[in-house]
MIROBA-194830 format. One record per residue (C-alpha): residue in three letters; x, y, z. Coordinates in steps of 0.5 Angstrom, whole numbers, plus 500, padded with zeros to 3 digits. Each point is the difference from the previous one (the first is absolute). Layout:
% residues N
ALAXYZ...
% end
This chain:
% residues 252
UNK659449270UNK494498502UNK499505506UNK502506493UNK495497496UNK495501506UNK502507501UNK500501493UNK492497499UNK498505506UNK501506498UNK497498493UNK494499504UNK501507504UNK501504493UNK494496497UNK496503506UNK503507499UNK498499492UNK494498501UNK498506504UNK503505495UNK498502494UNK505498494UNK499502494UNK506501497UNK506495498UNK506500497UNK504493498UNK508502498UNK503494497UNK501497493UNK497495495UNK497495506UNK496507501UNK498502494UNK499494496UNK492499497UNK500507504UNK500498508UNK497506503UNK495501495UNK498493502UNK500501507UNK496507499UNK495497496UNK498495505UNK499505505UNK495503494UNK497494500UNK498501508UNK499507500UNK505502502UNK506505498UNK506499500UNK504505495UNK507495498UNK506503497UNK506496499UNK508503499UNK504494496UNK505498495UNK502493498UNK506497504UNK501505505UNK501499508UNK497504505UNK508503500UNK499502494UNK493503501UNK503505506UNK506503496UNK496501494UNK503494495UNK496500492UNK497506501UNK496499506UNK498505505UNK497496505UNK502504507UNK496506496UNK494496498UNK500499508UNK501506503UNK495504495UNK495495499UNK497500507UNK499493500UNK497495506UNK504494499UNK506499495UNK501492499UNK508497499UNK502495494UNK507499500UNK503496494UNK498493501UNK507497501UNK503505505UNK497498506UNK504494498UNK506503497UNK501506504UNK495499506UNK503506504UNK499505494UNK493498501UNK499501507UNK504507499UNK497503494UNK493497503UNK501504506UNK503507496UNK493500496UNK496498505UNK503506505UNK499504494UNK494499499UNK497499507UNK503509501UNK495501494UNK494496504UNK500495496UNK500492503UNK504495498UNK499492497UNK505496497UNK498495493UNK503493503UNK502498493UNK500492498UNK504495497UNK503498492UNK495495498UNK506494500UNK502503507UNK495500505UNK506499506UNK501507499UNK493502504UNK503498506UNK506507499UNK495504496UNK495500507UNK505500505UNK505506497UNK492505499UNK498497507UNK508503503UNK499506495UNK492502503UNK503498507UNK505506499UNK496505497UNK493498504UNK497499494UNK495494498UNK501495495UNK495498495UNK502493499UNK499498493UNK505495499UNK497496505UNK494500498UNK504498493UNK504495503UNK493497502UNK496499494UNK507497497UNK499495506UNK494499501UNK498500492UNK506501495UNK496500493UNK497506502UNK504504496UNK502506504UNK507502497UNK501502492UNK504496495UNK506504502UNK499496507UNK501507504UNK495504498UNK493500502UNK495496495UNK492503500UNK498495506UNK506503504UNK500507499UNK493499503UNK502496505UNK504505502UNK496506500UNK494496504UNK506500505UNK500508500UNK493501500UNK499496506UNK506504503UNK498507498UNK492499502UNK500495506UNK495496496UNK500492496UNK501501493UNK496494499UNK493503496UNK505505496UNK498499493UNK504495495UNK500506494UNK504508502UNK497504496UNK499508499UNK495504495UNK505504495UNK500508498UNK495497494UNK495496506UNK503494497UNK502494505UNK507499500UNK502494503UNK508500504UNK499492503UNK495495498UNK500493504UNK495495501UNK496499506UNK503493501UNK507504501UNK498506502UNK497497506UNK505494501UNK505508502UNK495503504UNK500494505UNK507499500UNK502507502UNK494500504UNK503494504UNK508503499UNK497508503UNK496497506UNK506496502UNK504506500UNK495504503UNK500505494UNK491499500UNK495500504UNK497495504
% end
């Protein structure tokens, strides 16, 4: 196990250095509500706004799916079309966030199917390692081992989230990152998560980003998506620092 989970930190780090010298400016995320809750990708593409860099984020989701469902087209979902006329350079994975712990060969065969697919079409693949219920948090350990055993197979690169969760419950527990449902993503943790993509997508320390996400609307009015204060915002930007650099995912 700890020979795979060095192999598995290698080729993290070669993708980030083959990333890293290629402009990526489109991004699809494919997943459910741990995706779309408080608009994850618009965060992610807001931050790099706040950077100066483009990141054009779409997002193909519905409540309670898996990635199984993604791929045979379950409520309404037409992910494999989105993929292959989207023209996109990095998909990213989110299965159900009980299936790597229930069904952990659906998560590495449907992983690969997607992945395969997507890859055919030009596009690279990361894989959204989701976290643990709330009153759960023994469940890290299956979650990343099954998305670890599903990058492995379908050479693809974990983002690991529910890692840097599982850090912040540790290391400071009333940190707030779960909702009231203790499954879902609180403010504090939707921005944790998506300083955790940036990161990944970019190459650079999400420490710096700023704790309110906004966009001026059709009127010129601003229209703010996330607001948290400095002292939180900053409290995510340094753990996921600290999570992407041990992974390899940033720069030095």
């Amino acid at each position: 196990m700890h020979l795979r989970i060095c192999y598995l930190l290698l080729i993290n780090s070669l993708n980030t250095v083959c990333w890293s010298q290629t402009s990526i400016e489109k991004v699809l995320f494919v997943g459910n509500s741990y995706t779309y809750f408080w608009n994850l990708p618009l965060q992610v593409q807001l931050m790099a706004e706040a950077k100066g860099l483009h990141l054009d984020v779409y997002q193909s989701t519905a409540g309670g799916v898996n990635l199984g469902d993604h791929w045979r087209g379950a409520k309404n979902l037409n992910t494999s079309e989105i993929i292959s006329n989207g023209n996109f350079d990095v998909v990213i994975l989110q299965d159900h966030s009980l299936r790597a712990l229930e069904h952990p060969d659906s998560l590495v065969y449907f992983a690969d199917l997607i992945s395969d697919h997507s890859r055919l079409h030009g596009a690279q693949i990361m894989l959204y390692e989701t976290w643990a219920r709330q009153s759960k948090p023994m469940m890290q350990a299956a979650i990343s081992q099954g998305y670890q055993l599903a990058a492995e197979e379908a050479s693809a690169t974990v983002v690991p989230v529910g890692t840097a969760w599982a850090l912040s419950l540790k290391s400071n527990p009333s940190f707030g990152l779960h909702s009231a449902d203790q499954t879902h993503p609180s403010t504090q943790g939707s921005y944790l998560t998506a300083c955790m993509f940036f990161g990944t997508l970019t190459g650079l320390s999400p420490v710096g980003l700023p704790a309110r996400l906004s966009r001026k609307g059709d009127k010129g009015e601003q229209i703010y998506f996330m607001i948290l204060t400095e002292e939180e915002a900053h409290y995510c930007q340094t753990l996921a620092d600290k999570v992407l650099r041990e992974a390899g995912l940033i720069k030095p």
